[in-house]
C-alpha positions in Angstrom: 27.0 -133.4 -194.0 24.2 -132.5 -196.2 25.4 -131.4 -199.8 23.3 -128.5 -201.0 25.2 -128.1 -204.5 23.1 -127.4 -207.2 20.2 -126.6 -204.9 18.2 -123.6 -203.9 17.1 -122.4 -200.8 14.3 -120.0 -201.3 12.1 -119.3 -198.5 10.7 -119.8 -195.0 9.5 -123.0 -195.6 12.7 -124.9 -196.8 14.3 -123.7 -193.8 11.4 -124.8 -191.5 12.3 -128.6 -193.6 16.4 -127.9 -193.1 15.7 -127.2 -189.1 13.4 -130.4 -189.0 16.0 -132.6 -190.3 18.4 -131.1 -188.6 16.6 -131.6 -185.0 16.6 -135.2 -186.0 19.9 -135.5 -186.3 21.1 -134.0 -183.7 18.4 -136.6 -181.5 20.3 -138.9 -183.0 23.9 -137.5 -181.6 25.0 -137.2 -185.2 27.0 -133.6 -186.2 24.9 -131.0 -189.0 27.6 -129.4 -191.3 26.1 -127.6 -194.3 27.9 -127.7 -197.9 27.3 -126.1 -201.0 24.7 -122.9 -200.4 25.1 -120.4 -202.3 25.4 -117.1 -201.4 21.4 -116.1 -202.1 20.8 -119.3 -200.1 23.1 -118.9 -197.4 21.6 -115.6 -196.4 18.2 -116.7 -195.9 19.0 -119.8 -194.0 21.2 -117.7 -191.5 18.4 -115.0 -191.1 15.7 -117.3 -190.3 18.2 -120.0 -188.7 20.4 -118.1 -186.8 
């Protein structure tokens, strides 16, 4: 799980970072869930990260 509470998404280049990380993981056989976005950030992460 990554916690995003109290954080900000807020543009193309922190979801570039997110997908990164995420890529890793999933290398690594371990599950992405994402917790705490707000809406703002939410929106942009599912436009860009579909």
């Amino acid at each position: 799980m990554t916690d995003f509470t109290n954080s900000k998404i807020w543009d193309e280049s922190a979801v570039v970072a997110i997908m990164k990380v995420e890529e890793l993981l999933k290398q690594q056989q371990i599950g992405v869930h994402y917790e705490g976005l707000d809406a703002s950030s939410q929106k942009i992460l599912e436009q860009l990260h579909p």
